[in-house]
C-alpha positions in Angstrom: 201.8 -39.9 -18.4 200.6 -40.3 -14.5 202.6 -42.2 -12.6 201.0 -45.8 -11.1 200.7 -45.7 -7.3 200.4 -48.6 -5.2 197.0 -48.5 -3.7 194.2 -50.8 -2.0 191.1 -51.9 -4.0 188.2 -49.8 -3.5 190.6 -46.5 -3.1 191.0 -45.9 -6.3 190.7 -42.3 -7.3 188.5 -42.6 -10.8 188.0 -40.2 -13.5 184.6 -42.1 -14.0 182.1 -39.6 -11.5 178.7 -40.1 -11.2 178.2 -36.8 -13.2 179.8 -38.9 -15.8 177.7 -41.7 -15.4 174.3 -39.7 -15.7 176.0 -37.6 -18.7 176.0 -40.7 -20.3 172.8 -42.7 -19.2 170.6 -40.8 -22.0 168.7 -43.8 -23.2 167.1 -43.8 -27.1 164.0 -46.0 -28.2 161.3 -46.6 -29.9 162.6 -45.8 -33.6 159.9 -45.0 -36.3 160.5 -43.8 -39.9 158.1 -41.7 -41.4 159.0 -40.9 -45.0 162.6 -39.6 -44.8 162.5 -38.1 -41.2 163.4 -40.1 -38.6 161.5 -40.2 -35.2 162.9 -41.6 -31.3 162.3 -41.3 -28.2 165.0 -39.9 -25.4 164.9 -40.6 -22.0 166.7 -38.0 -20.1 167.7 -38.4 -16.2 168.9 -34.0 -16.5 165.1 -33.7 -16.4 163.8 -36.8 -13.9 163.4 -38.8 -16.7 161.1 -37.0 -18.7 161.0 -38.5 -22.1 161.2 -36.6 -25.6 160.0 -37.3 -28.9 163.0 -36.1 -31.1 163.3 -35.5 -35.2 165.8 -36.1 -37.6 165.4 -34.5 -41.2 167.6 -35.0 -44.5 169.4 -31.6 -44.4 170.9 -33.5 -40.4 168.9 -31.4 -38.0 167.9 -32.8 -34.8 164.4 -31.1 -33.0 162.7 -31.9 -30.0 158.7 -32.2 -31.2 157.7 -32.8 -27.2 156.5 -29.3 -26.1 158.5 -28.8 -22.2 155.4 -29.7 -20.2 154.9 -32.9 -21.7 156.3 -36.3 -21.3 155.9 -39.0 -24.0 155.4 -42.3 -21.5 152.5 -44.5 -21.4 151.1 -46.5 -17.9 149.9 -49.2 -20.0 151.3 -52.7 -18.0 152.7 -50.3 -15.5 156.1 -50.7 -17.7 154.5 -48.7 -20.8 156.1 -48.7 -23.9 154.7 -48.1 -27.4 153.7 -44.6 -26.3 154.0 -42.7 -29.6 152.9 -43.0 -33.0 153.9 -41.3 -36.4 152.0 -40.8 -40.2 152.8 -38.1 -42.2 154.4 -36.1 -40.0 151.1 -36.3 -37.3 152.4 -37.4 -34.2 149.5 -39.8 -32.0 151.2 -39.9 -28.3 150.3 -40.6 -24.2 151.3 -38.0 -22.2 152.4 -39.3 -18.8 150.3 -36.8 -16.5 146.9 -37.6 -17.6 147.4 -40.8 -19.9 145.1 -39.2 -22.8 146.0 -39.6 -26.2 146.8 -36.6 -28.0 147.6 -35.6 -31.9 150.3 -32.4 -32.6 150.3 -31.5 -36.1 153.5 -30.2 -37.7 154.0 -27.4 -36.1 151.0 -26.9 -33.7 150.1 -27.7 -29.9 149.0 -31.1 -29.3 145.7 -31.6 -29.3 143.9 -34.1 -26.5 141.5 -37.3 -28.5 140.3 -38.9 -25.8 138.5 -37.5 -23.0 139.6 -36.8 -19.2 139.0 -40.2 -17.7 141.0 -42.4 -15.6 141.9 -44.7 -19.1 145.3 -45.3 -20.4 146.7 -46.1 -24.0 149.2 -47.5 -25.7 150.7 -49.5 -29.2 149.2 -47.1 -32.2 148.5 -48.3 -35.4 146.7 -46.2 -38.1 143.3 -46.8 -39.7 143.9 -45.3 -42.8 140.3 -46.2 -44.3 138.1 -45.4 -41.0 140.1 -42.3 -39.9 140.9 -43.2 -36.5 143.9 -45.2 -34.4 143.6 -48.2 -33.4 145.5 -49.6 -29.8 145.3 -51.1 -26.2 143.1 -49.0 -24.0 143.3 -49.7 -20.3 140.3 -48.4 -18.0 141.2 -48.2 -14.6 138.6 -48.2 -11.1 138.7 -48.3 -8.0 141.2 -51.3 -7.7 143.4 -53.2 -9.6 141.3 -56.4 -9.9 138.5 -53.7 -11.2 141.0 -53.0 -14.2 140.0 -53.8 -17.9 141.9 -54.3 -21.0 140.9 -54.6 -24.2 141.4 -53.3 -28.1 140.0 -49.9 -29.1 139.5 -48.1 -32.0 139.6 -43.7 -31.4 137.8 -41.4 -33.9 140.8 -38.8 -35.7 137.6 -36.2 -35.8 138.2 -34.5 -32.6 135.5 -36.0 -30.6 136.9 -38.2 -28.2 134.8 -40.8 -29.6 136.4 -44.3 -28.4 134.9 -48.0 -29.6 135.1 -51.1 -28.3 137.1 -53.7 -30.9 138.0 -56.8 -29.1 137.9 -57.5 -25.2 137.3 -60.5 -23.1 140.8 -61.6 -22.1 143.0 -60.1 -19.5 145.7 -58.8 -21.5 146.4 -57.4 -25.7 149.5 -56.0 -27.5 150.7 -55.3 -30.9 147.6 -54.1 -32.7 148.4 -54.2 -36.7 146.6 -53.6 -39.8 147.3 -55.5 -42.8 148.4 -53.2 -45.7 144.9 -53.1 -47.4 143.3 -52.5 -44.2 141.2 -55.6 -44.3 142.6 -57.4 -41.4 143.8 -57.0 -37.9 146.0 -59.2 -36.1 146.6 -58.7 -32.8 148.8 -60.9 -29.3 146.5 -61.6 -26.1 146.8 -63.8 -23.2 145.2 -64.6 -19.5 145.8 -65.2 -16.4 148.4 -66.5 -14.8 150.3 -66.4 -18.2 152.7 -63.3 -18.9 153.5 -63.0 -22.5 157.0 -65.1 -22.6 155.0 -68.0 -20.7 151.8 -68.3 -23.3 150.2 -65.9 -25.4 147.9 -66.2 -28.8 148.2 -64.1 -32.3 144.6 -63.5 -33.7 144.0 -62.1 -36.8 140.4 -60.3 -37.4 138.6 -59.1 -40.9 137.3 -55.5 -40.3 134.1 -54.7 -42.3 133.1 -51.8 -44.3 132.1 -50.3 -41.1 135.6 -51.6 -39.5 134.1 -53.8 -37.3 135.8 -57.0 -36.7 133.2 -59.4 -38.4 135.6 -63.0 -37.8 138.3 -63.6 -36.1 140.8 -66.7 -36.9 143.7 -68.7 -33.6 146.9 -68.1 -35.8 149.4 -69.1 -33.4 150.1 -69.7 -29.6 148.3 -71.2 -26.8 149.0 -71.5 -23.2 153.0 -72.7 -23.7 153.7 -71.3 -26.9 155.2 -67.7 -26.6 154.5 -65.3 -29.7 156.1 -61.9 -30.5 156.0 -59.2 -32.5 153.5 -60.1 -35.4 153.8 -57.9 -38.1 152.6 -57.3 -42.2 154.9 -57.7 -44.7 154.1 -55.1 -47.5 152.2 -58.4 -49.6 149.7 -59.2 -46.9 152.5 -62.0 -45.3 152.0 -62.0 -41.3 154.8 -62.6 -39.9 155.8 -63.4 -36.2 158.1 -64.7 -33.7 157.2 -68.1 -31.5 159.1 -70.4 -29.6 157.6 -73.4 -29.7 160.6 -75.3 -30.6 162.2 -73.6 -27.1 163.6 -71.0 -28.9 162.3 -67.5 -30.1 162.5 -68.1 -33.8 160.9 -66.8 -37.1 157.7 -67.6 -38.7 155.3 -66.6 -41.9 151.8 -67.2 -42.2 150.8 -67.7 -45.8 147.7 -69.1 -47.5 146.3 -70.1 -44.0 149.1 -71.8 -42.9 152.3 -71.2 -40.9 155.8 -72.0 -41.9 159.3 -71.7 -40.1 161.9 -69.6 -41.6 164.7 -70.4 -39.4 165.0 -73.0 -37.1 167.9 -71.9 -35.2 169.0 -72.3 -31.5 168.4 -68.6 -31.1 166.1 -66.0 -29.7 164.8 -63.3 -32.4 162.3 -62.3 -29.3 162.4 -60.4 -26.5 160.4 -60.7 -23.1 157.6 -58.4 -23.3 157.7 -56.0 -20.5 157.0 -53.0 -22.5 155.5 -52.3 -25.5 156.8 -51.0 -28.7 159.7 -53.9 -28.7 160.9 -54.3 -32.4 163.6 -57.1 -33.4 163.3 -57.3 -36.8 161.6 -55.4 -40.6 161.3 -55.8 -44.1 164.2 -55.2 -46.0 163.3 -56.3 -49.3 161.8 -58.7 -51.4 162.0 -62.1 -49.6 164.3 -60.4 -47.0 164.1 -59.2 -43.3 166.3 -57.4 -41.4 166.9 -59.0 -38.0 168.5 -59.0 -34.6 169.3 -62.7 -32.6 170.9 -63.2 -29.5 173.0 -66.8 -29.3 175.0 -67.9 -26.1 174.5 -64.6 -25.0 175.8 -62.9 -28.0 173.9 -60.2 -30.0 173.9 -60.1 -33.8 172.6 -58.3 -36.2 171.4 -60.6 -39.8 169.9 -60.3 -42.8 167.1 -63.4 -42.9 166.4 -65.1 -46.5 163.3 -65.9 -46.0 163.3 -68.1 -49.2 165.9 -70.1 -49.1 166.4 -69.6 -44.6 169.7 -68.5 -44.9 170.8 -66.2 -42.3 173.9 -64.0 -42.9 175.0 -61.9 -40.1 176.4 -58.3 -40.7 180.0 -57.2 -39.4 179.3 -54.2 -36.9 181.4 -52.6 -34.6 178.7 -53.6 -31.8 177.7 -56.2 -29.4 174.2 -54.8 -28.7 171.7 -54.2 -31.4 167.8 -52.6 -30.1 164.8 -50.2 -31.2 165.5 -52.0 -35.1 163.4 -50.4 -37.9 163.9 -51.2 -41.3 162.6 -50.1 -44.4 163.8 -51.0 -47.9 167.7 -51.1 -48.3 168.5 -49.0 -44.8 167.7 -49.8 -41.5 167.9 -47.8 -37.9 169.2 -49.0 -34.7 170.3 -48.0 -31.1 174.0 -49.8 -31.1 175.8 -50.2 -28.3 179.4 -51.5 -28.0 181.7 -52.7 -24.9 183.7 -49.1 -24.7 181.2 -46.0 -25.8 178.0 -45.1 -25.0 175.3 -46.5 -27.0 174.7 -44.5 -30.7 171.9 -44.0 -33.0 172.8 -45.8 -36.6 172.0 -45.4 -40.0 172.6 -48.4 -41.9 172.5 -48.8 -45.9 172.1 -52.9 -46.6 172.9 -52.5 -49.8 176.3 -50.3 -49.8 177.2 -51.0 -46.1 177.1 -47.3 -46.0 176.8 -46.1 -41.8 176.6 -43.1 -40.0 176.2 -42.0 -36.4 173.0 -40.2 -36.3 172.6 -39.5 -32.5 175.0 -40.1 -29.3 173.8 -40.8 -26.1 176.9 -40.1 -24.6 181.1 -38.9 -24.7 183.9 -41.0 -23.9 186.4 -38.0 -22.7 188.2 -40.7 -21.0 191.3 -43.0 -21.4 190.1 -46.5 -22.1 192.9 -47.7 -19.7 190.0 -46.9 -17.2 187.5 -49.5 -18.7 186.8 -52.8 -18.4 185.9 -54.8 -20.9 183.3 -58.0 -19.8 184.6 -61.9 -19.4 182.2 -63.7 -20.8 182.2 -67.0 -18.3 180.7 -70.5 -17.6 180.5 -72.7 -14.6 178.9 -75.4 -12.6 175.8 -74.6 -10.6 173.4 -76.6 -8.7 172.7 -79.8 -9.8 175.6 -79.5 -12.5 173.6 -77.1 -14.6 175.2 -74.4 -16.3 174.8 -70.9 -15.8 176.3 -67.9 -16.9 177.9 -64.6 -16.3 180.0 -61.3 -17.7 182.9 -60.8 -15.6 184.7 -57.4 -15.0 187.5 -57.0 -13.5 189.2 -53.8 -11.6 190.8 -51.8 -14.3 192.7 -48.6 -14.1 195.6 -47.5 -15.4 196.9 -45.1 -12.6 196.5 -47.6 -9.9 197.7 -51.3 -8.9 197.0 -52.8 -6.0 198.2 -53.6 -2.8 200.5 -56.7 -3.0 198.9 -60.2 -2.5 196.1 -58.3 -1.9 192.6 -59.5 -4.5 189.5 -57.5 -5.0 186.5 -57.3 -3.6 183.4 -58.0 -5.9 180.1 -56.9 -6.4 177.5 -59.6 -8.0 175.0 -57.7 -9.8 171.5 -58.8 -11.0 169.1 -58.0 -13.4 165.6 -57.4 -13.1 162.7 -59.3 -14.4 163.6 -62.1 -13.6 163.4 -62.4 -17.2 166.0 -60.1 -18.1 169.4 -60.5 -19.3 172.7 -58.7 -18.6 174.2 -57.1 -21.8 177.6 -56.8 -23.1 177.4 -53.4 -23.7 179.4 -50.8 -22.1 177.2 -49.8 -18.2 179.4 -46.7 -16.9 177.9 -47.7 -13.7 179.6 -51.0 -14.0 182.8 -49.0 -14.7 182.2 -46.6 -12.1 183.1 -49.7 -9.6 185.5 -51.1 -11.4 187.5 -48.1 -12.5 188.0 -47.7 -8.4 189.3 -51.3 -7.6 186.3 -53.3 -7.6 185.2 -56.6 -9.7 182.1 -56.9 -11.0 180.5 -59.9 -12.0 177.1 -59.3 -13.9 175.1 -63.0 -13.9 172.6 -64.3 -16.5 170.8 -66.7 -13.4 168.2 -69.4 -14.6 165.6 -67.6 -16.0 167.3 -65.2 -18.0 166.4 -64.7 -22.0 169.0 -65.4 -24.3 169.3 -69.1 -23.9 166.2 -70.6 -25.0 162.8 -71.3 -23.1 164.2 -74.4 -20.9 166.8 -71.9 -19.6 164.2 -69.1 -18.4 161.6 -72.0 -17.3 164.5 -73.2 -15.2 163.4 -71.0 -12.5 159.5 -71.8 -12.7 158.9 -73.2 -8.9 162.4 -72.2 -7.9 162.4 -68.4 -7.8 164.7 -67.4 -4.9 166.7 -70.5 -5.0 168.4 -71.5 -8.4 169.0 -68.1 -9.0 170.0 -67.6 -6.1 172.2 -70.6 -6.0 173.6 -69.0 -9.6 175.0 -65.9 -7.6 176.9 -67.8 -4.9 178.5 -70.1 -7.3 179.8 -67.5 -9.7 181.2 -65.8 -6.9 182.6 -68.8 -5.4 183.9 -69.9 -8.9 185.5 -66.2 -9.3 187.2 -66.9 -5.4 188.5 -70.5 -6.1 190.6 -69.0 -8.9 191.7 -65.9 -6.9 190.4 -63.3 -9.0 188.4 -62.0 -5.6 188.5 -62.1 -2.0 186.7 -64.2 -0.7 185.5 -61.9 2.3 184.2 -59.2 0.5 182.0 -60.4 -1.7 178.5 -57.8 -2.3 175.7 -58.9 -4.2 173.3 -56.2 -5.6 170.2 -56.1 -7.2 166.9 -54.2 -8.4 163.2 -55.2 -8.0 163.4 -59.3 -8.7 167.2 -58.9 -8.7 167.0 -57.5 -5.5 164.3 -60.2 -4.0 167.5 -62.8 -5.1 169.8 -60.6 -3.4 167.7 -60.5 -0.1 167.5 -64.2 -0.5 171.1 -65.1 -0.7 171.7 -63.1 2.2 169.1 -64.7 4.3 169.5 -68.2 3.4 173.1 -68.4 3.0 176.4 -66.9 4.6 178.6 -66.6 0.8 178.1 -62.6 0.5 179.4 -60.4 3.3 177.3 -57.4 2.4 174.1 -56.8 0.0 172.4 -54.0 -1.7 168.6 -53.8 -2.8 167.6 -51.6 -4.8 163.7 -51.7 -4.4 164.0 -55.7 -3.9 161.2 -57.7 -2.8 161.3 -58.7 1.0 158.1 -60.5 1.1 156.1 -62.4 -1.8 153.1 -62.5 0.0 153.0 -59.1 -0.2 154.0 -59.0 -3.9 151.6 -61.5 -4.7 148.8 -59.3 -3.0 149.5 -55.5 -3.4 151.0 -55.2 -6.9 149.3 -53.9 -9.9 146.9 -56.5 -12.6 149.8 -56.8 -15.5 152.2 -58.5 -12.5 149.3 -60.2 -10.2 150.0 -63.6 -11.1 153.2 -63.5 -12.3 154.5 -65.8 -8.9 152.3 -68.4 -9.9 154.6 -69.7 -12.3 157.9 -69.0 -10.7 156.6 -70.0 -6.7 153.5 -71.4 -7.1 149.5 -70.4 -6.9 148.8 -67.9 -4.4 147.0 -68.5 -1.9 147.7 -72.4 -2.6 150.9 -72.0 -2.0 150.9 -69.5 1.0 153.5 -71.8 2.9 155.9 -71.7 0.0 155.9 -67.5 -0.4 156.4 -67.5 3.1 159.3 -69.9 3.3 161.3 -67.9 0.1 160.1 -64.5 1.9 163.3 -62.9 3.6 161.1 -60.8 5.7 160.2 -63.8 7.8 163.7 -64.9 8.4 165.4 -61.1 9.5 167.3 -63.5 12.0 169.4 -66.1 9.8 170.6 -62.4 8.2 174.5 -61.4 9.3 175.5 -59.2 6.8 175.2 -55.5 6.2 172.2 -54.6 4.1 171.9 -50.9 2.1 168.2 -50.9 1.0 167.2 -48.3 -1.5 163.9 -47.7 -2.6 161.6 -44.9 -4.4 158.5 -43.5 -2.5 156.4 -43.8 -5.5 157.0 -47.6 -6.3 153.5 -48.8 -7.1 155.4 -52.1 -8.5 157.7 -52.7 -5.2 155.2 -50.7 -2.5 157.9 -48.7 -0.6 156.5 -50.8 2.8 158.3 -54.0 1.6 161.9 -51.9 2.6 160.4 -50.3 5.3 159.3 -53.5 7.2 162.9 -55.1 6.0 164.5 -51.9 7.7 162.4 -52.0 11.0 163.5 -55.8 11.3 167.0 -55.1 10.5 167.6 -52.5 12.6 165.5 -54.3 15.6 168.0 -57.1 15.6 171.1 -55.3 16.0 172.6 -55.5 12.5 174.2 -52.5 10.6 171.5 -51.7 7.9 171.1 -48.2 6.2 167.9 -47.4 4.6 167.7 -44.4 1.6 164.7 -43.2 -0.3 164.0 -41.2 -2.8 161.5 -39.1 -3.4 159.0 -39.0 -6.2 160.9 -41.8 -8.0 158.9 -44.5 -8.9 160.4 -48.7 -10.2 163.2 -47.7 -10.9 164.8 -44.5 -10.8 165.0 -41.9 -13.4 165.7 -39.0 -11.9 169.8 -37.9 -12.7 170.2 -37.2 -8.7 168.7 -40.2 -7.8 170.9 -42.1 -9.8 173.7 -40.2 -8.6 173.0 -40.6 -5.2 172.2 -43.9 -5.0 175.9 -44.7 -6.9 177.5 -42.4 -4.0 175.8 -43.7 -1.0 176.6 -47.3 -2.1 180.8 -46.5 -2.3 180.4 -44.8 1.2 178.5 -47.8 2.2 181.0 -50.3 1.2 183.9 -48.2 2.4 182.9 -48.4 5.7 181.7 -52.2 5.1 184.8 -53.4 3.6 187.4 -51.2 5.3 189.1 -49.1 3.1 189.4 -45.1 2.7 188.2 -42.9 0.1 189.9 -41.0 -2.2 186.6 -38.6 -2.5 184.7 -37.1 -0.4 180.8 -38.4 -0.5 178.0 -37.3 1.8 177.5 -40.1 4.8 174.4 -42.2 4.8 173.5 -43.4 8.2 174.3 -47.2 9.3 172.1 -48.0 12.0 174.2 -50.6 15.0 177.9 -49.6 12.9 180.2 -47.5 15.5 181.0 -44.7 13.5 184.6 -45.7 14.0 184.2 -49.1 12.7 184.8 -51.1 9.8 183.6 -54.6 9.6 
C-alpha cells in the first residue's frame, strides 16, 4: 500500500496520463442490426480520428469492414452523422475525403454511386421496391448561402443516377420508409429555426414510379420540436415532440396523433448530428426507450397501450446509439467509473453481455471521482444545475487549511448537456488536486424546453451568470478557493467562458478551446446549418448588430484581467481560426499573460490522439504557472506572452 504524502493541490503525481486518457477516448455509435450481425461505428483518436465501420458475428468475432484509406464520416450539417447504412450485409456509406456515397459488398472494395461532385450525403434508408437509397443530399457552390438541401433518391444500378424527391425548405433529416414501401415520412425546417426550436414531420405516398404523389403536415410547426420519426413494423409512425415542453412520445394512427407518455421527461435529443436513435420496437405494443429526468438517464420499456413506463435496473447512468429489435436491444453504456461498453441486452431474460470496450480501467478507483449532482440559486432566483467533482486520490492529501482550486467546465452547443458518465479527462484534473465542476447552464437539454429557451436573448449572460454562481456557491461552502477559480470551455462553451472573463472578475484564469470571441463574426462567416442560429439566442442579425457587439468579448479585450490559454484547430470551418487570432493579438497588445496553441489539421473539435494529449498537457503547465504550484511531471512549456518566466501569479 503507498504511503499518503502531504502535498499541495495541483501537485499531485496521477496515475491517470494523457496516454491514458486517449487509450480510453475510443468513442462507439451509430448501432445498426442487420440480421444477426451487428454493425458500429468507432471513432479512434490513434488514427486522427478516423472512423471505422466494425462487425460483430454470432460465433463473437469483431472485423473492421472500413478498408485503411477510408473514413466513414459524413459533412452533412458540418456535424455529420448518419453516415452509414446496412441491408443484407451491403454496406451504403460517405467517405469523408470526397463525400460520395459508396456500396462494399461482403467481401469486395467499395464501390463509388454517386458521381465526383462537390455534393454530400447523409441518413440512408433502403428502397426495397425501386432499387435505390433514399437520404439528404447536400450540393454545395461557391458559398454557403449558395448551398442546397433537399431529399434524394440514388439508383443501386451503378450509374450514379441521383433524383430529386422533395426540396424547397432549408433543411431535412430522418428519411424513412414505411414497411410496405408506400409512404415516406420525413423532419424539415427553415430559417432561423434549428431542429430543437421548430421543425415539421411530413409523410409522402410514393407511386408506382416512387414518386411522391401527396404529401400530408403530421406534426410540428415553428415551436413544436419533433424527433426521430420512425415505422413500427404495422405501418404505426411514431415520433418524439415536445409540445407539452418536454420531449415525449407519440403515435400517429388512423390520421391522427396520440400521446403515449406524458411525462416530465425528454425521450429526445438536440439534433446536431444525424443518425440520433433514443428509442425501437421491442414487441407487440412495446418500445424500448431511453429518458433523461433531472438530469438522470434511464433506460425503460414504454407500454404503449396502457402508457406505462417501467424502467430497467442497469449498472449505468448513460444509455446512447439504442437499437432494438424483438426481445434484445444494443446500446453504448456508460457508467460513473469505466469507460463506456457496447451491450447486448435480452428484454425478456435480462440476459447481458459486454460486446465491445472502449476502454481499461488498470487503475485503483481510489483515483476517481465520482460526480455531485448539485442545485443552487442563480440570477433572478432561477435554478440551475451542475455535476460536482471533487479532488480525489488516494496517495495524496493536501496541504493543511489549504482548499482546491477549481476548474468550471462547459459544454458545447449551447444545447448540450454534461453527462454523468465517467470523462477520464475530468479525472485527469481531479486525480492531481483539482475540482471540477461540470454545469448544465440555461439552455442545456435535459430539463424540458423552458429550461433550454431560458437562454433565447440571453446567450452570454444567464449562462454565464450560471458559471459564476456555481463556483461562488462551491466557495461559500469551502469546498474551493476562492482565488483560483478556471473556467473552461469549447466552441459555445468557450464563447461563455470568454464572456465571464470579460464581463466579470469571479474566475482568475480561463481556457477556450476554439471559443467564440466575436458574434458578429459568427453570425457572418460560419457555415448554412449554423447561420441563423444567434437569432434566437441574441437576436436578428443585422437587427441586432448593437446587441452581438455588446456580448462580443473581442470588443472589450480591456475589462479582461485574467490569464487566458486559447486553443484552437487550423481547420475550424465552424469557429474560423481568426476569431483566436484577433483575441490573441488584443491580449497580448494590452499587456496581459495570454498563451495561444494551434493545432494543425484539426478541425471543431479535436480528434486527433496528440492533439488531445497536448492540449490536456499544455493546460496543467498553464495553470501551474497561473496558480502557483510545482509539477510532479515534466510537460513541454507553452509560451505565456507578458508572464516573467519566474513568475506565478
Amino acid at each position: 500500500m503507498s504511503q499518503i504524502t502531504i502535498t499541495p493541490y495541483g501537485s499531485w503525481s496521477s496515475p491517470i496520463t494523457t496516454d491514458m486518457v486517449i487509450s480510453n477516448s475510443i468513442q462507439i455509435k451509430e448501432i445498426i442490426c442487420d440480421g444477426e450481425e451487428i454493425y458500429w461505428l468507432e471513432v479512434r483518436p490513434n488514427q486522427s480520428g478516423r472512423q471505422v465501420i466494425v462487425r460483430y458475428t454470432p460465433d463473437g468475432s469483431i472485423t473492421d469492414i472500413t478498408p485503411p484509406d477510408f473514413n466513414v464520416r459524413s459533412r452533412v450539417h458540418e456535424y455529420g452523422g448518419g453516415a452509414y447504412q446496412v441491408f443484407n450485409g451491403v454496406i451504403y456509406f460517405c467517405n469523408f475525403a470526397n463525400q460520395r456515397l459508396y456500396r462494399q459488398l461482403p467481401g469486395k472494395k467499395p464501390r463509388a454511386l454517386t458521381p465526383a461532385e462537390n455534393n454530400r450525403y447523409a441518413d440512408f434508408t433502403l428502397d426495397h421496391l425501386h432499387q435505390r437509397l433514399i437520404c439528404i443530399q447536400e450540393e454545395h457552390g461557391e458559398s454557403e448561402q449558395s448551398v442546397i438541401n433537399s431529399l434524394v433518391a440514388i439508383s443501386l444500378d451503378g450509374k450514379n443516377s441521383v433524383s430529386l424527391l422533395v426540396s424547397g425548405n432549408d433543411f431535412y433529416s430522418n428519411p424513412r420508409l414505411s414497411p410496405n414501401g408506400s409512404w415516406l415520412a420525413w423532419l424539415t425546417w427553415n430559417h432561423p429555426n434549428m431542429p430543437w426550436d421548430g421543425c415539421e414531420l411530413w409523410v409522402g405516398h410514393l407511386d408506382d414510379f416512387g414518386k411522391i404523389t401527396k404529401t400530408c403536415l403530421i406534426a410540428g410547426d415553428q415551436n413544436e420540436s419533433i424527433f426521430q420519426p420512425e415505422w413500427s413494423p404495422g405501418g404505426e409512425l411514431f415520433f418524439i415532440s415536445d409540445r407539452n415542453g418536454f420531449w415525449n412520445p407519440y403515435r400517429w394512427k388512423d390520421e391522427h396523433v396520440e400521446s403515449l407518455c406524458g411525462i416530465q421527461a425528454e425521450f429526445g435529443l438536440p439534433q446536431w448530428v444525424l443518425g440520433l436513435s433514443t428509442y425501437g420496437f421491442s414487441g407487440q405494443d412495446r418500445v424500448l426507450c431511453t429518458y433523461s429526468q433531472a438530469g438522470k438517464n434511464f433506460l425503460a420499456n414504454l407500454d404503449t397501450t396502457s402508457g406505462d413506463l417501467t424502467n430497467i435496473s442497469l449498472p449505468y447512468v448513460e444509455y446512447s446509439s439504442l437499437c432494438v429489435k424483438p426481445g434484445q436491444a444494443l446500446f453504448v453504456g456508460e457508467s460513473t467509473d469505466r469507460p463506456p461498453e457496447l451491450v447486448w441486452l435480452n428484454l425478456e431474460s435480462g440476459a447481458q453481455k459486454v460486446i465491445r470496450k472502449t476502454g481499461t480501467m488498470s487503475i485503483n478507483k481510489g483515483f476517481i471521482s465520482i460526480p455531485q449532482e448539485i442545485e443552487y440559486t442563480s440570477q433572478n432566483k432561477l435554478i440551475a444545475y451542475g455535476n460536482f467533482y471533487p479532488p480525489v486520490n488516494i496517495n495524496h492529501n493536501p496541504s493543511p487549511g489549504e482548499t482546491p482550486p477549481l476548474i468550471v467546465m462547459l459544454h458545447g452547443g449551447p444545447t448540450s448537456t454534461a453527462s454523468l458518465a465517467l470523462d477520464m479527462k475530468i479525472q485527469y484534473w481531479t486525480s492531481r488536486g483539482f475540482a471540477v465542476l461540470d454545469v448544465n447552464y440555461s439552455g442545456s437539454t435535459g430539463y424540458g424546453r423552458a429550461y433550454r429557451e431560458r437562454l433565447n436573448g440571453n446567450w452570454g449572460v444567464l449562462d454565464v451568470e450560471d458559471c459564476i454562481q456555481g463556483a461562488r456557491h462551491l466557495a461559500s461552502q469551502g469546498r474551493v478557493d476562492a482565488q483560483r477559480m478556471s473556467i473552461t470551455g469549447g466552441s459555445a462553451g468557450g464563447y461563455t467562458a470568454l464572456c465571464a472573463l470579460t464581463f466579470h472578475e469571479t474566475f482568475t484564469a480561463g481556457v477556450s478551446r476554439y471559443g467564440i470571441g466575436s458574434l458578429e463574426t459568427l453570425a457572418t462567416d460560419t457555415h448554412k446549418f449554423e447561420s441563423h442560429y444567434l437569432d434566437r439566442l441574441v437576436g436578428p442579425f443585422p437587427a441586432a448588430r448593437e446587441l452581438y457587439r455588446q456580448r462580443s468579448p473581442i470588443h472589450f479585450i480591456e475589462q479582461i484581467s485574467a490569464p487566458i490559454l486559447l486553443l484552437q484547430g487550423s481547420e475550424d470551418m465552424v469557429v474560423p481560426p481568426i476569431q483566436s487570432e484577433r483575441m490573441y493579438q488584443a491580449l497580448n497588445a494590452k499587456g496581459l499573460p495570454v498563451a495561444y496553441v494551434t493545432f494543425a489539421g484539426e478541425q471543431h473539435g479535436f480528434r486527433n490522439s496528440e492533439s488531445i494529449k497536448r492540449a490536456l498537457e499544455v493546460e496543467l503547465y498553464f495553470y501551474s504557472r497561473i496558480f502557483g504550484f510545482n509539477l510532479p511531471e515534466d510537460l513541454e512549456p507553452v509560451e505565456i506572452k507578458n508572464l516573467e518566466p519566474s513568475s506565478n501569479l
